[in-house]
Structures are given as C-alpha cells and as structure tokens.
C-alpha positions as CSV (number, residue, x, y, z in Angstrom):
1,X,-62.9,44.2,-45.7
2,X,-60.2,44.3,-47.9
3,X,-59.4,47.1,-49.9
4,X,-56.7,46.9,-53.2
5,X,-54.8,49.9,-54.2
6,X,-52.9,50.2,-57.0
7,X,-49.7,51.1,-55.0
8,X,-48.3,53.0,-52.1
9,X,-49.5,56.7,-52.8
10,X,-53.3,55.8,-52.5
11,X,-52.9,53.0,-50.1
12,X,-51.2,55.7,-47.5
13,X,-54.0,58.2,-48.2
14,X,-56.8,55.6,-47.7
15,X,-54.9,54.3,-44.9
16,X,-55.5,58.0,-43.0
17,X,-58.8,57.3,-43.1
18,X,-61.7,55.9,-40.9
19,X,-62.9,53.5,-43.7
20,X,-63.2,50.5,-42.2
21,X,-60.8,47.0,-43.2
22,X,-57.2,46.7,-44.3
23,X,-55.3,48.4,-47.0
24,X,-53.9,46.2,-49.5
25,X,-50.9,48.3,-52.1
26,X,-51.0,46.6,-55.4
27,X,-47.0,47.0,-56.5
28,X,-46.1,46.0,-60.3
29,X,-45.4,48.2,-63.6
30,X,-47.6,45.7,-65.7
31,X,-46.7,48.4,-68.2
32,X,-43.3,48.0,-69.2
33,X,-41.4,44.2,-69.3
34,X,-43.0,40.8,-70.7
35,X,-46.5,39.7,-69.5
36,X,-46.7,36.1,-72.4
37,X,-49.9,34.4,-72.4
38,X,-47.6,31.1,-72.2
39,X,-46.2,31.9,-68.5
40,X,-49.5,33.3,-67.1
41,X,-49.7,29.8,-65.2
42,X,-45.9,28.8,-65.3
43,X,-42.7,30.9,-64.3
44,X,-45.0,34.0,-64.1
45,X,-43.5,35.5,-61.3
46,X,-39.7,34.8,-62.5
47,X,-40.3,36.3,-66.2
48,X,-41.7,39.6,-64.2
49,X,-39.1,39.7,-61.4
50,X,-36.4,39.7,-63.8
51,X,-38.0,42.6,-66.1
52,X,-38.6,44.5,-62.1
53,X,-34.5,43.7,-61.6
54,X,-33.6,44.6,-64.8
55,X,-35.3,48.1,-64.9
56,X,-35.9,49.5,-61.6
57,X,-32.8,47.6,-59.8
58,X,-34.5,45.2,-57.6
59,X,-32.8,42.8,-56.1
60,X,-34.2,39.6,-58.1
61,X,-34.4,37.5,-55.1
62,X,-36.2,40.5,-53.3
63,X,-38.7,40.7,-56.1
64,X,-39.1,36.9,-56.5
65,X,-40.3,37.2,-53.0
66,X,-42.3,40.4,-53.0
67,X,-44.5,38.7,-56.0
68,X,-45.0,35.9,-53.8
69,X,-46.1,37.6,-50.6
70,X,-48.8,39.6,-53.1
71,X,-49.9,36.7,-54.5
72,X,-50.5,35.1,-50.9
73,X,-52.1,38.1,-50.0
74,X,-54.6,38.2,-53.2
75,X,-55.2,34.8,-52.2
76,X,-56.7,35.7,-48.8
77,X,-59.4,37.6,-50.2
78,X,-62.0,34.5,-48.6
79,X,-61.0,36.1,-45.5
80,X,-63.0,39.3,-46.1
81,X,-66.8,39.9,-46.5
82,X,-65.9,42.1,-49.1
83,X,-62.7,43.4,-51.6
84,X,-63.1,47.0,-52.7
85,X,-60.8,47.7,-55.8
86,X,-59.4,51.9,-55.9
87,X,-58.1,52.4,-59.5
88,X,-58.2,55.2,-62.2
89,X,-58.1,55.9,-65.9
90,X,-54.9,55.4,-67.2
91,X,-52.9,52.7,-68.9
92,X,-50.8,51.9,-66.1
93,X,-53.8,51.8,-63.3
94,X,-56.3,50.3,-66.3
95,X,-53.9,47.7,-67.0
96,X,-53.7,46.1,-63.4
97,X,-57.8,46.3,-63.0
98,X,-57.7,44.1,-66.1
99,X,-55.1,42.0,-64.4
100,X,-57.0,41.9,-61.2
101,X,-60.9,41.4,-62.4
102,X,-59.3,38.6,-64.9
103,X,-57.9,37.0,-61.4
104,X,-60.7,36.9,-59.3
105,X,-62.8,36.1,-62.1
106,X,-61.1,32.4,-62.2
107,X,-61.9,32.5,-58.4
108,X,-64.3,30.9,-56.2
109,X,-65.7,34.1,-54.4
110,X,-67.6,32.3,-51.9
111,X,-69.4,34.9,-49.8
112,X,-67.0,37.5,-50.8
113,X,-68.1,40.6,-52.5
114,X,-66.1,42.4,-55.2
115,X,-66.5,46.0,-55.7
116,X,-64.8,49.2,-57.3
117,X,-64.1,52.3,-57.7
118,X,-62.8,53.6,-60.4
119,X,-62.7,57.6,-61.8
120,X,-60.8,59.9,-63.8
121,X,-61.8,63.5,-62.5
122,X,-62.8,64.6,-58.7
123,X,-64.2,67.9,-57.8
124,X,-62.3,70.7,-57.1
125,X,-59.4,68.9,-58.8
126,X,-58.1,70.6,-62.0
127,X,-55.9,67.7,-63.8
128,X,-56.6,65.0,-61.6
129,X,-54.3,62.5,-61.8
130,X,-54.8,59.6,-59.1
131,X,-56.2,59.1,-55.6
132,X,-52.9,59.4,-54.4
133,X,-53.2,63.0,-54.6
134,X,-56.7,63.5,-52.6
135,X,-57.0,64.3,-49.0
136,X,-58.2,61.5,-46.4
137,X,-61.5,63.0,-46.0
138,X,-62.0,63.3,-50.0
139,X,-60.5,59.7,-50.6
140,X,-63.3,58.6,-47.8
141,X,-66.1,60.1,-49.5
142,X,-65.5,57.9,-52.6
143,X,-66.8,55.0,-50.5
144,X,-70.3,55.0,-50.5
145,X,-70.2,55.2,-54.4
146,X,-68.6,51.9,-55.2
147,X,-69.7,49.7,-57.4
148,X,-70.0,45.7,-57.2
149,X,-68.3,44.2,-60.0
150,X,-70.6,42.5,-62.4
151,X,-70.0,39.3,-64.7
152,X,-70.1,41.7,-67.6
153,X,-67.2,43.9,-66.4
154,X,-65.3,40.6,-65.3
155,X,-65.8,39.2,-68.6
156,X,-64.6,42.2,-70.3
157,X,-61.5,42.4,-68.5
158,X,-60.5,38.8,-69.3
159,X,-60.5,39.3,-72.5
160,X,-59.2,42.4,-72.5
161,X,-56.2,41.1,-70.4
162,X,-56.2,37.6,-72.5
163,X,-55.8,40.6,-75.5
164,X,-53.2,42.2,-73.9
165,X,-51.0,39.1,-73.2
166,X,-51.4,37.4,-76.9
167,X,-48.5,37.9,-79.5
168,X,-50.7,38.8,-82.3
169,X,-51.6,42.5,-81.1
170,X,-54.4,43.0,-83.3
171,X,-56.5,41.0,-80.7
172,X,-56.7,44.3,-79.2
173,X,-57.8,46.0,-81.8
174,X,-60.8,43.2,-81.6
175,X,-61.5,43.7,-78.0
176,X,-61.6,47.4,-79.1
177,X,-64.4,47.0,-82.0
178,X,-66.5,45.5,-78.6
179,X,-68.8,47.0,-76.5
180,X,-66.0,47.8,-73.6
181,X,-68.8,50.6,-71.7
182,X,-68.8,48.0,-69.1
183,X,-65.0,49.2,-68.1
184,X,-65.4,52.9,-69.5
185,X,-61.9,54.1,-69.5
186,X,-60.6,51.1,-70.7
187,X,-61.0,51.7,-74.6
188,X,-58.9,54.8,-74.6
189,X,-56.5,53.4,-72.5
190,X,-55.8,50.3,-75.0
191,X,-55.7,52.4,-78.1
192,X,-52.8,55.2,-76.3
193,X,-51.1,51.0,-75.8
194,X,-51.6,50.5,-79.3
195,X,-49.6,54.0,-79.7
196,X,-46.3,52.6,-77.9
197,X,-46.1,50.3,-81.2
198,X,-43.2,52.0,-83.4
199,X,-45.3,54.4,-85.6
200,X,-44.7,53.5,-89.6
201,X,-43.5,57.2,-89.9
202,X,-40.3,57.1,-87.6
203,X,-40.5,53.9,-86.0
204,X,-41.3,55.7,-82.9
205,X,-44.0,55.4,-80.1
206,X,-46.1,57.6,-79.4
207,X,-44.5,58.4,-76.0
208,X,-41.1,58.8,-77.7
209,X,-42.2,61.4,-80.1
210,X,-44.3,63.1,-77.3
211,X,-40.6,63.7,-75.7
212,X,-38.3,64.3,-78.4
213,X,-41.3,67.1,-79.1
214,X,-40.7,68.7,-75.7
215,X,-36.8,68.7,-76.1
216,X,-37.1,70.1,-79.4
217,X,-39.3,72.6,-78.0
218,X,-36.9,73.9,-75.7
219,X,-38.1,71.6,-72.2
220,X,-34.1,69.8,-71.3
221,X,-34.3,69.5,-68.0
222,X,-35.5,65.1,-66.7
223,X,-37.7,66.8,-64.1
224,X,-39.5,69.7,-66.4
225,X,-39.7,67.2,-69.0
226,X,-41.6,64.5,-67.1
227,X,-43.9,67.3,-65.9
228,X,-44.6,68.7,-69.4
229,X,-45.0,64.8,-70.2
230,X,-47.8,64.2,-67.5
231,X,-49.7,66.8,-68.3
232,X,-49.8,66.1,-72.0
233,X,-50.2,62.3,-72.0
234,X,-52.1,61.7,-68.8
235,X,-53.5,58.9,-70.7
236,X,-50.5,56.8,-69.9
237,X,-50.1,57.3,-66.0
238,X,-46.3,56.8,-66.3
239,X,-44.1,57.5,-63.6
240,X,-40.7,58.6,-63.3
241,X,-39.1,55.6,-63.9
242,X,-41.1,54.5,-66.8
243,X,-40.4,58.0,-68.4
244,X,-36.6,57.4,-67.6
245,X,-36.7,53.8,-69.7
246,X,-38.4,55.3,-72.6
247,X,-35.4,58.6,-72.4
248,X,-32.7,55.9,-71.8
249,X,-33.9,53.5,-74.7
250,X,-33.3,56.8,-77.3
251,X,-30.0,57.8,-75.9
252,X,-28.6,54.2,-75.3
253,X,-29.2,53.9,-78.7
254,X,-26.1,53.9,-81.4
255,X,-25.9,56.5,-83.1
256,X,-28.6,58.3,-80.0
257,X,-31.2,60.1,-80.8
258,X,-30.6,61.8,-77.3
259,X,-27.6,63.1,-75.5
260,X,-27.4,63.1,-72.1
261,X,-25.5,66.0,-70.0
262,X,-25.1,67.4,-66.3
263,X,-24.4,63.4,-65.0
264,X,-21.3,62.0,-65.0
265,X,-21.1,58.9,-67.0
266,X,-20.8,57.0,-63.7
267,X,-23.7,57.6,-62.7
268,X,-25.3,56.3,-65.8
269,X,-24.0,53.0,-66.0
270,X,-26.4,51.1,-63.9
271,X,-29.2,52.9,-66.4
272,X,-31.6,53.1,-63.2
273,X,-32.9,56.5,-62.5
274,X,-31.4,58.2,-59.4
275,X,-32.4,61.2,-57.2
276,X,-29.2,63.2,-58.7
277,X,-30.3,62.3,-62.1
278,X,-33.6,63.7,-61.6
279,X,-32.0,66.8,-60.3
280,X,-29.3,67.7,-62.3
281,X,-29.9,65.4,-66.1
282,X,-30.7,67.4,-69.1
283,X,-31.5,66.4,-72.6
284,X,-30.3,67.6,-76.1
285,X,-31.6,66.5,-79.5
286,X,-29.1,65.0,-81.9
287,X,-28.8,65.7,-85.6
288,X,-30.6,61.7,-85.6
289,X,-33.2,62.9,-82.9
290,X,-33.9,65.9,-84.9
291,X,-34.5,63.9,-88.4
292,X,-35.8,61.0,-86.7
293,X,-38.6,63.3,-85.5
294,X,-39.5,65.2,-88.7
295,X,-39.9,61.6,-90.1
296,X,-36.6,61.7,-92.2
297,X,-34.9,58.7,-90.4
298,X,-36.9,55.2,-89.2
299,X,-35.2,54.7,-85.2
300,X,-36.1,50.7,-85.5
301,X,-34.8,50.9,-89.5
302,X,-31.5,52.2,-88.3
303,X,-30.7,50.3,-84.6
304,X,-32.9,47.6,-84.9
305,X,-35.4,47.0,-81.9
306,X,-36.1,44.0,-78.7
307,X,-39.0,45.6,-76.9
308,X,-41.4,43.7,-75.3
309,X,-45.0,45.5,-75.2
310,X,-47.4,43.2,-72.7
311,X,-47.5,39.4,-74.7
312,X,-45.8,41.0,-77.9
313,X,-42.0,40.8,-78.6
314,X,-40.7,43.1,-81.0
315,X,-37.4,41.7,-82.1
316,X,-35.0,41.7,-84.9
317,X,-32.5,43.2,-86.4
318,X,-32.5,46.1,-89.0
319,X,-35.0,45.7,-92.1
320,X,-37.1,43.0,-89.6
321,X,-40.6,43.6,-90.1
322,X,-42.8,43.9,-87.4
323,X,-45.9,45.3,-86.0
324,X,-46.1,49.0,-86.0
325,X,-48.9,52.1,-85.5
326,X,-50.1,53.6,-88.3
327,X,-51.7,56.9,-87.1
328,X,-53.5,57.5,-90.5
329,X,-55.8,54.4,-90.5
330,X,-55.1,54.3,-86.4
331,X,-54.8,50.3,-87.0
332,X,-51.8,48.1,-86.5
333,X,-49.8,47.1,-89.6
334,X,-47.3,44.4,-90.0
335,X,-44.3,46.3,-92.1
C-alpha cells in the first residue's frame, strides 16, 4: 500500500502510525510559479524547478532531481495493491489532488486501487487546518473512511486541472458553472484562485488586500501577520513562504506599497524568507499602500505586472490590459 501525502507534516504524522504500507510526501507549491498547458508533456519539470529555485532558493539542479525521483516514485504505484491519497480543502492541498487524480487518470491502474481521503474539519479540532496537525492515533482513525476514487471524480479533476493550466482563465469559471459535488471542496477553492486575479478596483488580489488590511489595522509584525492571515483566509492553505512572496511582490515594488523594517537590507537581498526575518520583520503601510487600498491608486496601473497564476501569464507594462477579478459580478473581466 502506498499512501500520498501532500507533504512532510502529514507524511511524519501518518508515518507514527500502525497503518499499514509506505508513506509517500507529495513536495511542490503548485500554487505559485507557471504550470502551461504547453509543457505538461515537455520541459515540465525544468519550467517548475526554476519557479522552486527562483522563490524558495533551491538549488536548480537539486530541484531538477527532486522532481525526478517524485515522478519515479508516482510511477511505482503498479507496485502496490492499493494508493490511498491524504489531502484537505484548501487551494494549495486542492490544487495537487487535481494534479494527482488528473495523473493517474491517464494511467493504466492494473490491479491497483485508488482511494482518498479528503476533509476540512475533524472533531475536537476548532479551525482545523491540515492532517499535519492531528495526533497519530486521530490521523489512523481516518482510515477506515476512505473513499475509492470514482471515474466521475477523476474526470472532474482533469478538467478541472486542464482549467487550471489553460491561458484563457475563464475556463475556470466553466468548470465552475459544473456539477463539481464529485470533489466537494473544490468549487470554493477555484473561485478564492479566481480571487488572486488583480481586482478591477486596485489591481490587487484578494490575498494582497487581505494583508495590506491587517497592516492597516495595526498587525506589523511577518509572524502575527501570517497568523492573522491563516485564520482569515484558510481557504488558501498558504504557507509562510507563499505569504512572504505575496509581502515581497508589494514592497519590491517601485514606488512600494510596503516598507519593510527590523532586517538589514542584507538580509533581503536574496528575497527568500529566513528564520531572522520571520523573527524580527515588520511591515508599515506607505502613503501608496494606504490609497492603493481605499481604491484610490490601481498597483498593476502604476508598476505594471509579470505574474504567472497556474497556465495564465499576466504580463505587460503599465496601461496593458489583462484579466482581472471583478468582485461585483464575481466573474473575470478582461480590462
């Protein structure tokens, strides 16, 4: 029996356990960086080891070879009576399900059996937020309740995933108007995606208002922020480092919305979030942060914007149009 979990916190929980097979962590941030329909069969790994390099400071010959080993791993699932895939409810978690029921759905199972477990609330814990955060004995008891995987869920999740990928967004917003019951946190977590497109008020995301909300409201410290953050959103399932990106991408700007202070400018060069930055980083709003938040200033009107969200690439200059959220019709609108 293998069983898939999306990454090391559950897999080392399940891995205390007496449930039977090996323990298989599931590392990517499908989240964040390029994932093109085009290269889904050709330079896949390359485009996303280069994104992992670029943002989280992997070594890009580390993370070429990392990829490879998971792949060769996926690919012994034959090996197994059956594959039992742990996920939860967020975007992050929701998008590699998609990414995983999309792959084995172009697979020959054999005698292999797929299953899953998948949940967004456990009992007796208040603002559950992964399996990660269970007990061994709590983690075990999920077990028994897995599910196999029908064709109906598979199906869904290609498309949803084919969706995902494509550079026309609003393929999204198709799977959406779909019965997607089949995967039932699934539709929520696609719509908070379709959120991370710049909003036609401010040119933000949703994420990037969420924060400059917080620091507004008084929360300046990386650490209290990102708490604040997962406990509002936990739609998204962002860690740390995701948080970091979207902080960094507002105060890299020129003029910033954001300004950094209690880290030397040293230790900001490399961008990547450290253990001292997590410590000791605090935020301030700028005159910019502050307008661009009350919906005065457009952030994509005034620095431009490259941003890749799954198989779309915004890009362009000031004045480009491209696609953005438009929270009063909660559609997608090309401006």
């Amino acid at each position: 029996m293998l069983h898939i979990h999306n990454g090391d916190s559950a897999a080392n929980v399940a891995k205390q356990t007496a449930l039977p097979g090996e323990h298989f962590a599931f590392r990517e941030a499908l989240l964040t960086g390029p994932t093109p329909a085009e290269f889904k069969s050709n330079g896949w790994r390359l485009v996303r080891a280069r994104h992992l390099c670029e943002a989280y400071g992997v070594d890009l010959k580390q993370a070429l070879n990392d990829l490879r080993q998971q792949d060769e791993k996926l690919a012994t699932f034959r090996e197994h009576e059956e594959v039992v895939l742990w996920f939860e409810h967020d975007l992050f978690c929701q998008l590699h399900l998609i990414y995983l029921l999309d792959w084995f759905g172009q697979q020959h199972m054999g005698e292999t059996k797929l299953s899953l477990v998948c949940i967004d609330k456990f009992p007796g814990r208040e603002n559950f937020r992964g399996l990660g955060e269970l007990t061994p004995q709590e983690f075990a008891s999920l077990f028994p309740v897995r599910q196999p995987v029908t064709s109906i869920q598979s199906q869904l999740a290609t498309a949803a995933w084919g969706a995902y990928c494509s550079p026309d967004p609003t393929h999204i917003e198709i799977v959406l108007t779909s019965d997607t019951s089949a995967l039932p946190f699934l539709n929520a977590a696609l719509r908070a995606h379709l959120e991370r497109f710049p909003a036609t008020t401010n040119g933000l995301s949703r994420i990037e208002n969420s924060a400059l909300q917080s620091i507004h409201d008084g929360v300046s410290k990386f650490s209290e922020l990102f708490l604040r953050f997962v406990n509002e959103e936990p739609v998204y399932g962002l860690g740390d480092a995701q948080f970091w990106l979207a902080l960094r991408r507002l105060s890299g700007a020129f003029p910033p919305l954001l300004e950094i202070a209690g880290v030397k400018d040293e230790d900001l060069e490399t961008q990547l979030l450290t253990p001292k930055v997590v410590r000791t980083a605090t935020f301030e709003l700028s005159h910019l942060g502050e307008s661009t938040l009350n919906g005065e200033s457009d952030f994509v009107a005034l620095n431009g914007i490259d941003l890749w969200l799954g198989g779309v690439h915004l890009h362009g200059p000031t004045g480009s149009s491209l696609w953005r959220w438009d929270a009063t019709t909660e559609s997608l609108r090309f401006l």
